[in-house]
Rosetta silent file (secondary structure, phi, psi, omega in degrees, C-alpha in Angstrom):
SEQUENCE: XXXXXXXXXXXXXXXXXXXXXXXXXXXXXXXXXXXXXXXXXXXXXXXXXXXXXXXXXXXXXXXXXXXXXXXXXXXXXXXXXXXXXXXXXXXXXXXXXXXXXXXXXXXXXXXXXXXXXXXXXXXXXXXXXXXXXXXXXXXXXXXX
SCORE:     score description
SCORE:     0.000 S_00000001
   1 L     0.000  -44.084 -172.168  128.308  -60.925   87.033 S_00000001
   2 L  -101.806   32.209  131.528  125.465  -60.283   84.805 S_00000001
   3 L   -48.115  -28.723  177.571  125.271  -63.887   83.429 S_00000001
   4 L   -78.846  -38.862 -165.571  122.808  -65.135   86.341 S_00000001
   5 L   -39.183  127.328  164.024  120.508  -61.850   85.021 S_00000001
   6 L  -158.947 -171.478 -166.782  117.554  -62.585   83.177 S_00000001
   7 H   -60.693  -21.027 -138.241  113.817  -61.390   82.953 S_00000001
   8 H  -109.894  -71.741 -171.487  112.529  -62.596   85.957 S_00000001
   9 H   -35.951  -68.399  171.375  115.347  -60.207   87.852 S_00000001
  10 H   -21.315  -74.386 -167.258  114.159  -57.112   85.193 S_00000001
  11 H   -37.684  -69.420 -129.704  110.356  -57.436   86.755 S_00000001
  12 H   -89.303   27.807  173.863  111.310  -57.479   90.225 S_00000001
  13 H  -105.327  -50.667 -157.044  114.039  -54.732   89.795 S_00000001
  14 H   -93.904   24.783  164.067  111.158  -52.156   87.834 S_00000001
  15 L   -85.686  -57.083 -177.700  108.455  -53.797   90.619 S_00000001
  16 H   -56.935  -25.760  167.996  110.665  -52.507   93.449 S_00000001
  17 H   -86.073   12.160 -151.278  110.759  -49.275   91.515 S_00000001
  18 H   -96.773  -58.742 -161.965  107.477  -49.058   90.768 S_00000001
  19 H   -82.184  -16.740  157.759  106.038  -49.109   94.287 S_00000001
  20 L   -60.026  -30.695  164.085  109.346  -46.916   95.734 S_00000001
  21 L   -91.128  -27.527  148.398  107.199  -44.033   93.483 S_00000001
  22 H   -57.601  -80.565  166.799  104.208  -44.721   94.374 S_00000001
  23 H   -33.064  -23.858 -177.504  105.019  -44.555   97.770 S_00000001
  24 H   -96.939  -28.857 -172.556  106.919  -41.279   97.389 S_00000001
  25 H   -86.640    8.149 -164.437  104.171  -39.975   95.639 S_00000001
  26 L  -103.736  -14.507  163.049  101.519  -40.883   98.426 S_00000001
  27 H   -89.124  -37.771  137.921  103.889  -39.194  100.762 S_00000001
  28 H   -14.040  -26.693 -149.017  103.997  -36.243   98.846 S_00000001
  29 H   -78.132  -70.270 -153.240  100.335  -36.607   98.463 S_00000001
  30 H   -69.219   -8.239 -161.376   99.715  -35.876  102.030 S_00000001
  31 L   -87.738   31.276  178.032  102.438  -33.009  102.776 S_00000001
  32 L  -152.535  131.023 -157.157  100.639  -29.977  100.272 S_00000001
  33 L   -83.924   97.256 -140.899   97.359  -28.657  101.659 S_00000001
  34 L  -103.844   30.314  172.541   94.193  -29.612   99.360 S_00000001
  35 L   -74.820  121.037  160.882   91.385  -27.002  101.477 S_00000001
  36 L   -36.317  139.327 -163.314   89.023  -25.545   99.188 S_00000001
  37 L   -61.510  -47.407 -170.370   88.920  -21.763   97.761 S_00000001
  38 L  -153.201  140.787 -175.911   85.613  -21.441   99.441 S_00000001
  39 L  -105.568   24.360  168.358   84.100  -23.763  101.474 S_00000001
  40 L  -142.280  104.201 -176.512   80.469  -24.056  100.259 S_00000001
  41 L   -77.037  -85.186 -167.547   81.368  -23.739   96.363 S_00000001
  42 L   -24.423  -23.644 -154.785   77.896  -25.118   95.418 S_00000001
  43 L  -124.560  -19.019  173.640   76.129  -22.407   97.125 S_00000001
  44 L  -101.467  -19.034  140.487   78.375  -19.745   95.928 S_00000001
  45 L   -75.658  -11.961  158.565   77.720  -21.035   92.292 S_00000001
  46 L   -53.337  -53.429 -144.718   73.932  -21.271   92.976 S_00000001
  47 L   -95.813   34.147 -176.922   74.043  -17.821   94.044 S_00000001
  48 H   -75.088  -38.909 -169.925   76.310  -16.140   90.890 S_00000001
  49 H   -45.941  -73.814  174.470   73.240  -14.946   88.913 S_00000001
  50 H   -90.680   14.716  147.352   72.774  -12.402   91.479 S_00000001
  51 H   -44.416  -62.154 -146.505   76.230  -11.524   92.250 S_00000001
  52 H   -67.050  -55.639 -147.662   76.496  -10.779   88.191 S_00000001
  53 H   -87.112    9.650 -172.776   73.299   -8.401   88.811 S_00000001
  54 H   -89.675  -79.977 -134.525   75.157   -6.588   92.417 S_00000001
  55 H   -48.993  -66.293  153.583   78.032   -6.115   89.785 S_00000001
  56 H   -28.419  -48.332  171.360   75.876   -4.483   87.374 S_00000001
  57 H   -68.364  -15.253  176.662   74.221   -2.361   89.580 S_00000001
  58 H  -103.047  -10.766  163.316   77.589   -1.146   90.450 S_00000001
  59 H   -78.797  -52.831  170.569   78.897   -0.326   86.884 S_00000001
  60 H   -71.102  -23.384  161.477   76.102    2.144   86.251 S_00000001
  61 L  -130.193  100.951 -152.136   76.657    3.770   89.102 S_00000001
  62 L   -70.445  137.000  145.751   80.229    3.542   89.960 S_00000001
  63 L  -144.199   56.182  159.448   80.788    5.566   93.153 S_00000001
  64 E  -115.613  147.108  177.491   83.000    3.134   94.809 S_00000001
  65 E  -142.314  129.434 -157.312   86.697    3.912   95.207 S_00000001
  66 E   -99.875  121.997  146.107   89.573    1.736   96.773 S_00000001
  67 E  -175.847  153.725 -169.928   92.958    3.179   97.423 S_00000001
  68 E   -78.560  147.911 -179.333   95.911    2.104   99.003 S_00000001
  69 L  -126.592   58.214 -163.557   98.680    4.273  101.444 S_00000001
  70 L   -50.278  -12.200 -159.605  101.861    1.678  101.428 S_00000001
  71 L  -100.655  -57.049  159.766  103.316    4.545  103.190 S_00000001
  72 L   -33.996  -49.130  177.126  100.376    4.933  105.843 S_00000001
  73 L    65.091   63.954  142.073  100.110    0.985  105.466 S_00000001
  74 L  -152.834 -178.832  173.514   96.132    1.181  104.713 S_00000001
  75 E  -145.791  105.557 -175.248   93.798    1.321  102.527 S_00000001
  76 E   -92.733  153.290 -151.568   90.637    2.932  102.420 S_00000001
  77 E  -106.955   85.200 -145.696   87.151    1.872  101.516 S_00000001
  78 E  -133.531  164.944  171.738   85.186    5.025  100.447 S_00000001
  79 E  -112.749  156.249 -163.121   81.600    5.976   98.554 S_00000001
  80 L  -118.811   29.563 -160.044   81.271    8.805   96.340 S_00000001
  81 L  -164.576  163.055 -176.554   77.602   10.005   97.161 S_00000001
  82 L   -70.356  -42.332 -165.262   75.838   11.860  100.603 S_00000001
  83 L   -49.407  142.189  167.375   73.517    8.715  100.870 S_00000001
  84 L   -57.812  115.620  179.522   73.495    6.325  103.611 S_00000001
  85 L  -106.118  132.758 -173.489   76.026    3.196  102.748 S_00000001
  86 L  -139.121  160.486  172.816   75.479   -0.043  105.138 S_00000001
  87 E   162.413 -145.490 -157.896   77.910   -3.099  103.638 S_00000001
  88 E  -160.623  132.110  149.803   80.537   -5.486  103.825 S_00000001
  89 E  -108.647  109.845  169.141   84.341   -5.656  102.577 S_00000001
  90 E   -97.113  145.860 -175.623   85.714   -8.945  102.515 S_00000001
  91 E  -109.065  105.168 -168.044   89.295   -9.268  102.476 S_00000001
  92 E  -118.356  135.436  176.709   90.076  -12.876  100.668 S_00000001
  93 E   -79.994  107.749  165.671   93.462  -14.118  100.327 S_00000001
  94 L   -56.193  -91.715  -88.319   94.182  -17.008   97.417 S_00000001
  95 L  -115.184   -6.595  168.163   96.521  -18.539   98.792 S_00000001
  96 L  -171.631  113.558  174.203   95.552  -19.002  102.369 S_00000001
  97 H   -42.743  -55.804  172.401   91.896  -19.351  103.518 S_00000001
  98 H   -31.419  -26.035 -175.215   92.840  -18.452  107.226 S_00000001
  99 H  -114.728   17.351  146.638   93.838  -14.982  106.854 S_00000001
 100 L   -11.452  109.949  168.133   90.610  -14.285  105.517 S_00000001
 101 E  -146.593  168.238  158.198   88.485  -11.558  107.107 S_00000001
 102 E  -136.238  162.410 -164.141   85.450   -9.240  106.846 S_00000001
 103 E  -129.316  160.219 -150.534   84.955   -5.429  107.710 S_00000001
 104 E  -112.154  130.102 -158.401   81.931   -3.824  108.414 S_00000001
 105 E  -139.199  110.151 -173.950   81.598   -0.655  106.156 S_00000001
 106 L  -109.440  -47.947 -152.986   79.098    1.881  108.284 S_00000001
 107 L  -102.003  174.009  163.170   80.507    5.256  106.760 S_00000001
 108 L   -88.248  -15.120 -179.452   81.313    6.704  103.545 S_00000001
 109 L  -111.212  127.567 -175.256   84.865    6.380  104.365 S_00000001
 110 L  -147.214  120.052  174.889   85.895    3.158  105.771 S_00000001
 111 E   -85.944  102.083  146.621   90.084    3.045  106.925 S_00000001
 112 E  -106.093  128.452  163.733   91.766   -0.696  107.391 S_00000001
 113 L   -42.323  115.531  156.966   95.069   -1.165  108.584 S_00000001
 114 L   -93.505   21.598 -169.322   97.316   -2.935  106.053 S_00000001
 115 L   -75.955  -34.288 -173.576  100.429   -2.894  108.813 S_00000001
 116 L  -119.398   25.880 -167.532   99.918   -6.898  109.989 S_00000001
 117 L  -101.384  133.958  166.970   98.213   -8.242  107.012 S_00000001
 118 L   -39.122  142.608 -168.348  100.294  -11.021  104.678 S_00000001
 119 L  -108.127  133.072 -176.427  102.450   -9.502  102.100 S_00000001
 120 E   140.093 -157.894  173.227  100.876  -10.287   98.476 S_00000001
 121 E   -93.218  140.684  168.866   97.547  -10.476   96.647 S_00000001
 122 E  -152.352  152.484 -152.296   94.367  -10.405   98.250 S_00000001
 123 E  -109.063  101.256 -176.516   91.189   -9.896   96.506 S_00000001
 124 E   -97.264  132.867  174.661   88.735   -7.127   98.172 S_00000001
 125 E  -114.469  119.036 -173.554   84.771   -7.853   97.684 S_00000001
 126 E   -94.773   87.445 -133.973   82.703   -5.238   98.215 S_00000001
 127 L  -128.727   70.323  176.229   79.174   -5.479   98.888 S_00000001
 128 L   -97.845  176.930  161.173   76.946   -2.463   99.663 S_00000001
 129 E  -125.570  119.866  156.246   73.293   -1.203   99.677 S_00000001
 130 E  -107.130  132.179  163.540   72.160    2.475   98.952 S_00000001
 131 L    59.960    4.705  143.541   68.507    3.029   98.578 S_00000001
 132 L   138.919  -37.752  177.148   67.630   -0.164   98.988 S_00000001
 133 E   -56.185  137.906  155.132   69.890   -1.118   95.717 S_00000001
 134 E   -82.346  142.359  176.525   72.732   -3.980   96.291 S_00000001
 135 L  -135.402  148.247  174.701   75.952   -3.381   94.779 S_00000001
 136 L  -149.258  120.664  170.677   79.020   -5.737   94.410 S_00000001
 137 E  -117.192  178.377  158.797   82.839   -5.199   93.061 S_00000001
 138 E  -156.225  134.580 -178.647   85.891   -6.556   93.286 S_00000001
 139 E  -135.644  127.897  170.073   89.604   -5.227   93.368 S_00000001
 140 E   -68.415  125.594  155.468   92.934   -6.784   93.380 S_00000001
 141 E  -107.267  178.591 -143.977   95.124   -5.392   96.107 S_00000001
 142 E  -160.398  103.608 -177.429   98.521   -5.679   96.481 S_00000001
 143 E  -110.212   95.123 -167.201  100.370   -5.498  100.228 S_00000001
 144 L   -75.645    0.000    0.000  104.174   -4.574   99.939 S_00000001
């Protein structure tokens, strides 16, 4: 049986196996979902400098505070001070761009429903102005 076999056979046995993995891997390729984290990077690493100096401004004066109600199923978005607060909480997801959002933070208290939100991590960025000052945090949440 194996007496006809000889090198010639060998190639074209690890050719046909070559391109059977190749092929599997090009189908493979296309099935897992390559969309970017953010979809102007470049412009979000341009602008880091002053991010790092929001973040600062909010370590000397921390008076923002996050907290979660799994039993309420929210989490509120609150200031620590009398002063007028105008900002922005974005609610970013790793793991899927789409379920993305941002909230509008008018009050010193600001209440969002965690009841139809994705179960998992999502990353809240906080971005306010008092007095004229910018401030920026970020806190890992957690949605059970």
């Amino acid at each position: 049986m194996f007496s006809n076999f000889h090198w010639g056979h060998g190639i074209t046995i690890f050719y046909i196996f070559f391109v059977g993995v190749v092929i599997t891997a090009l189908i493979a390729s296309f099935s897992v979902d390559h969309s970017l984290v953010v979809d102007d990077y470049y412009a979000t690493d341009l602008a880091y400098q002053k991010r790092y100096d929001k973040t600062v401004n909010s370590i000397k004066s921390p008076i923002l505070f996050i907290t979660q109600d799994d039993s309420a199923q929210e989490t509120a978005i609150g200031f620590k001070t009398a002063k007028l607060v105008s900002g922005k909480a974005q609610w970013y997801r790793p793991s899927d761009q789409s379920a993305d959002f941002i909230v509008t933070l008018e009050d010193t208290i600001t209440k969002v429903s965690t009841e139809s939100l994705l179960k998992g991590k999502w990353i809240l960025k906080v971005e306010w102005t008092i007095d004229g000052t910018t401030s920026y945090a970020e806190e890992q949440i957690f949605i059970n």
